[in-house]
N, C-alpha and C positions, 0 to 999 in steps of 0.2 A: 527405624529412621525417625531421626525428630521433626518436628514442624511441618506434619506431611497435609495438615487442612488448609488449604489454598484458596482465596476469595481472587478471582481475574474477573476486573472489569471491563468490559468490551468482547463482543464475539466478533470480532475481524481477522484479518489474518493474523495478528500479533498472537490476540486472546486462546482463536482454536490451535492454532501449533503448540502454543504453551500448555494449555491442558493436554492436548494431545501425548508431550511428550513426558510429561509431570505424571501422566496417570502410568505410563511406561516404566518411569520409574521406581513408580511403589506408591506415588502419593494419593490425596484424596483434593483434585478440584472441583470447585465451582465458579459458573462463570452466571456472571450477571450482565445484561445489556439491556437496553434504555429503549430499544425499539420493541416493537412487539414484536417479530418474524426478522429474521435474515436478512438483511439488505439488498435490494436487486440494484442492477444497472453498474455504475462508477461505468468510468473508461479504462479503456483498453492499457495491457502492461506489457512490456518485455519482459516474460520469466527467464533467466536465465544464472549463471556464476554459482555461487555459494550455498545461493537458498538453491539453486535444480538441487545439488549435493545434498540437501536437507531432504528436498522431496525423495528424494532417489531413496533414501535411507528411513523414510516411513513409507517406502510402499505405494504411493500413489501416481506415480508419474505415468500409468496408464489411466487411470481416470482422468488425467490429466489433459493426456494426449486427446482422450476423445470432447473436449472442450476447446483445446486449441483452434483457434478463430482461422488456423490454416490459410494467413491470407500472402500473395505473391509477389504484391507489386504498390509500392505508396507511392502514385501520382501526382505530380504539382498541377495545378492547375490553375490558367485564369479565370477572369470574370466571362468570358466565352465555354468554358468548360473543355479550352484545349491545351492538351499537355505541354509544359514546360520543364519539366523533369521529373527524375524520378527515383526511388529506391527499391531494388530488387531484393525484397526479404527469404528467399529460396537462397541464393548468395551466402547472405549475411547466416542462414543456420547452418549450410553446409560450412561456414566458416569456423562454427563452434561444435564441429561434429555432431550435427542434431543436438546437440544439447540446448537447446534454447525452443520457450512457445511462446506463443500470442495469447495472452488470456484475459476475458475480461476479468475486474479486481471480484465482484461478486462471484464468478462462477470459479474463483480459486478460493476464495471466502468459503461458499458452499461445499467445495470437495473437501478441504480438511475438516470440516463440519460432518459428511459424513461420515467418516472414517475415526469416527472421536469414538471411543468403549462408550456401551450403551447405557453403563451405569454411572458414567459425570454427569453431576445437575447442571442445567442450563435453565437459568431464571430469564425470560422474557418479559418487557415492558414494566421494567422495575430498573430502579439505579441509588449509588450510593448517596446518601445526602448525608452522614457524619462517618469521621475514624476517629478512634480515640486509643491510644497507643500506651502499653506498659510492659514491666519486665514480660511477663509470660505470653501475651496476648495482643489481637487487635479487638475493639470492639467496632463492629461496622453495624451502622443505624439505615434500614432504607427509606425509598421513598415510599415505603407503603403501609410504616410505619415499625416494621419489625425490627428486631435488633440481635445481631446474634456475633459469635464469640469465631474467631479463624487464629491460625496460628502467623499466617501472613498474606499482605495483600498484596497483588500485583495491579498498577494500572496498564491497560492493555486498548487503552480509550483513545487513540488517536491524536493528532494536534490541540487538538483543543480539552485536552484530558482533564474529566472531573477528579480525578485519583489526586494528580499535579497539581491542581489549584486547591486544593485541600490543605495538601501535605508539604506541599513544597514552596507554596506561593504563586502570586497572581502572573497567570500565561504571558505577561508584558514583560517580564521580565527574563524571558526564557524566549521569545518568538522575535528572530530576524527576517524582515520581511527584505522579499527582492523583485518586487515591481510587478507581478501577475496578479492576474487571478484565471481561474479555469469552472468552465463548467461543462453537463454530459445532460445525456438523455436519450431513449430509445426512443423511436418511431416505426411504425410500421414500415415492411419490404413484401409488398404481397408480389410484386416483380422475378425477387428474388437476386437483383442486383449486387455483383459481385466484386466491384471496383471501388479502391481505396482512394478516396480525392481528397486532398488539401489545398484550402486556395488561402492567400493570404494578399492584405493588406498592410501598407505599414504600421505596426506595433501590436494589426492584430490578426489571428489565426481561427480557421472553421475545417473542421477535419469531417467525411462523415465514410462509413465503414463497415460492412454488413457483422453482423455477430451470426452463430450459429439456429436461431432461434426465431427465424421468417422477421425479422426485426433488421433496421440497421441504426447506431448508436452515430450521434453529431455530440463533437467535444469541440469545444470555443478554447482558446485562451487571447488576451489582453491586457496590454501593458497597461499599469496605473501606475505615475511616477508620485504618487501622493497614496497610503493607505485609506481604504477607504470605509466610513462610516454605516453599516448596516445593522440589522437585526441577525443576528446567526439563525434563527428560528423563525423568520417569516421567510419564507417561500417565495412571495407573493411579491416583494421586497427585491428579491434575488431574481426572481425574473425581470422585473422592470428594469433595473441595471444591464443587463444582459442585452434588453431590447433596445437601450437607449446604444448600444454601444455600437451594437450589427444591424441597423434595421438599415441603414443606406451603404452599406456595405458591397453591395452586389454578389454576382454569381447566384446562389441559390438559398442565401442567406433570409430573405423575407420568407420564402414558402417554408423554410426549417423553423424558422420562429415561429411560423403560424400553426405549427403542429407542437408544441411546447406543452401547452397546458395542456393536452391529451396524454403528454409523457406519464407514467406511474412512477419513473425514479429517478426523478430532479435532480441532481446536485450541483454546488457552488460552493466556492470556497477559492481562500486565499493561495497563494505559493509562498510560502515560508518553510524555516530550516527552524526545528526547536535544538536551543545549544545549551548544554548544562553540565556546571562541572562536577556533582552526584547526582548518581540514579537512583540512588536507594535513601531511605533514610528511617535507621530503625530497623521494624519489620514488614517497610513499606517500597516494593522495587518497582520502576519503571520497564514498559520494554515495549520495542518498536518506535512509534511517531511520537506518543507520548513523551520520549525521552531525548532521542536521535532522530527525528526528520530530517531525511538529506530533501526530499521535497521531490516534485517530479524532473524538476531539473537533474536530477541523477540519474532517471531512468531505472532505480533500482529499491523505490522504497521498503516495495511489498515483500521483492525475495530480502531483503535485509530484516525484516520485521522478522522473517521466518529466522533466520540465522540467530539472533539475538535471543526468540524463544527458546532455540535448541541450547544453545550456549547458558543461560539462563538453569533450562532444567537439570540440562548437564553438570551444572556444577553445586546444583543442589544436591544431586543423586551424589556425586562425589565429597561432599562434605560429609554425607549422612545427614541433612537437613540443618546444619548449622549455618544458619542465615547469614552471620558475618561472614563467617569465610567465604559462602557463597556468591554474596553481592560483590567482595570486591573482588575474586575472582572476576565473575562476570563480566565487570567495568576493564578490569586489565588487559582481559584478553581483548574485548572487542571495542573499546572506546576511542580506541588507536587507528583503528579501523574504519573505523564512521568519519573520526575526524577527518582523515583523507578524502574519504568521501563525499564530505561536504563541501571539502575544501575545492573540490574538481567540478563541484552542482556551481558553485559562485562563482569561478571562473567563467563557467559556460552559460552564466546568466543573462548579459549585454547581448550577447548572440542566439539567447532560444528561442524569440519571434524576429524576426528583420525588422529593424528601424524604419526601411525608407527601400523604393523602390530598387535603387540600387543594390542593397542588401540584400533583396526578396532574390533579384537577379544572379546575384552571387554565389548565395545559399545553393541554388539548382545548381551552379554551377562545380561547387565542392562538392556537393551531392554525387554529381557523375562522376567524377577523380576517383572517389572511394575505390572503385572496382578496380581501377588500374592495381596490379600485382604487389608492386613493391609497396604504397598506402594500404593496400589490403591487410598485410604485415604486420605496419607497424597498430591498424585497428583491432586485431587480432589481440595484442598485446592489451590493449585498454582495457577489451570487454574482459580479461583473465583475472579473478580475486586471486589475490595472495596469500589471504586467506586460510591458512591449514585447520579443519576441524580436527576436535579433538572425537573420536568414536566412542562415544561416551554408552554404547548402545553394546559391546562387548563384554563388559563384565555381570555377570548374573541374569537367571533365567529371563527375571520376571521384564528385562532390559533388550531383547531383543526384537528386532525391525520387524512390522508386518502390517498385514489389514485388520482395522479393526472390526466390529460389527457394525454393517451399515446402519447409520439413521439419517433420517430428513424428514421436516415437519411440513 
């Protein structure tokens, strides 16, 4: 196989699927990321459609299952903490024949992370700061000064990808923003509370939700009809917007702020869609957010992140590592794909916080419809990918589905 030494920037879920299944197929990665350790916290996802079919097919969907956040029931709630409607998530999976979890993004991060062969290197608290591209080779330069030779790079960095701002050009030209922003955070549940609340305000939202882990995670989102001007990397920065936005907010809003800075895993950040018309360029591919952010307005980032890996290594394995072929493979099969699914996050943008009391009203009130049988139906249909993987995991030994040897640091 040619081209089998692999530089993936990012350990998220894009990064470890893609190794994951790169080493499956004969190759040799490595992956580099910028944090020191594994990220905790993010909020909570819907796994389910294309990417379960991916997990099913490496083997983990019982580690899986024992992370699933197993939760019942998303209650609306006012500034009284009394229900105004609700969603019955036991429903909603019996819908998809169990095939669908609750997970949070770190503790599915962490499962294909274990599960990765013991011998891919994983460089922590390092990242790329040069690529330099030629017939034979990349040269990648880090931050820590070294320099060394890959056959091809993947960025695998998320929205705001160092890989894509290198290689492809500055993130502004690629990021359509649509009015959010969101943020997460755990805090302590020494209770043990088990109730799923949402209360909302007009244009803005506070969810909080117990995780598995004596903890329960509060995710904000808030409409900004202007992007707004921060530090990406101050912290410090990103909370004070936060506080300025929810502190008179009511419900339970002041006491969840004032437990913030206790959090150990802060996050913030914008709601945009990255739209590009190549992913590759060169010996240089994108995949996941980096490339295709449908945003969470789709509900489906993380398992697409995974599809895109598989799809990705899959057609590298089927080239026999011929990069060309393989990128635009890649782009053919699934770019068609994404597109729709961006197309379906923008539609449903104007409606994924309530405007106005009215709307907050209404919301709960389509909320309840859903279970009626015949809307049941036609929901059934939405959540279904059209999707057909190609089983790129059938031909040749060294290609077949399993566990790997556990790690975790």
């Amino acid at each position: 196989m040619e081209n089998k030494n692999i530089l993936i920037s990012g350990a998220g879920i894009a990064g470890t699927a893609l190794a994951f299944w790169l080493k499956k197929f004969g190759c040799n990665p490595t992956i580099v990321e910028i944090a020191p350790k594994l990220r905790e916290g993010g909020y909570a996802i819907d796994f389910w459609g294309a990417g379960f079919d991916v997990a099913e097919r490496m083997g983990i969907l019982p580690d899986l299952s024992n992370v699933d956040l197993k939760l019942s029931e998303l209650t609306f709630v006012d500034e009284n903490d009394k229900r105004r409607g609700g969603m019955n998530y036991r429903k909603i999976i019996k819908w998809m024949n169990g095939r669908a979890f609750t997970l949070l993004r770190s503790d599915l991060a962490k499962t294909i992370y274990k599960n990765l062969d013991k011998d891919i290197e994983i460089i922590f608290d390092d990242a790329i700061s040069k690529i330099e591209q030629n017939e034979n080779e990349v040269l990648v330069t880090f931050k820590n000064g070294n320099t060394r030779s890959f056959d091809l790079v993947v960025g695998a960095d998320g929205l705001h990808s160092n890989v894509r701002n290198m290689v492809f050009g500055d993130e502004a030209q690629f990021e359509k923003y649509y009015g959010y922003y969101t943020a997460s955070y755990t805090i302590p549940n020494p209770k043990g509370d088990k109730d799923f609340s949402m209360f909302n305000v007009p244009r803005k939202q506070v969810a909080l939700y117990p995780t598995n882990k004596n903890t329960s995670a509060v995710f904000y989102i808030f409409a900004s009809s202007d992007k707004l001007t921060y530090n990406h990397h101050d912290i410090e920065e990103q909370k004070q917007i936060l506080r300025n936005e929810f502190k008179n907010s009511g419900w339970k809003c002041t006491d969840l702020l004032a437990e913030m800075d206790a959090a150990p895993d802060f996050y913030f950040d914008v709601v945009s869609q990255i739209k590009m018309t190549n992913w590759s360029k060169n010996r240089v591919a994108l995949v996941g957010d980096a490339c295709d952010c449908p945003s969470l307005l789709s509900g489906q980032g993380s398992t697409l992140a995974m599809v895109g890996a598989y799809i990705l290594a899959g057609e590298l394995k089927n080239a026999n590592g011929n990069f060309k072929v393989a990128f635009e493979q890649y782009q053919t099969i699934f770019k068609g794909f994404i597109d729709d699914k961006q197309l379906l996050a923008q539609k449903f943008a104007k409606q994924f916080v309530p405007k106005s009391k009215f709307g907050i009203w209404l919301r709960n009130v389509v909320v309840g419809l859903m279970f009626l049988p015949f809307v049941s139906k036609l929901l059934i249909k939405q959540f279904t990918d059209k999707l057909k993987l190609k089983d790129y995991t059938i031909e040749g030994t060294s290609c077949q589905p399993g566990i790997a040897n556990t790690r975790l640091n």
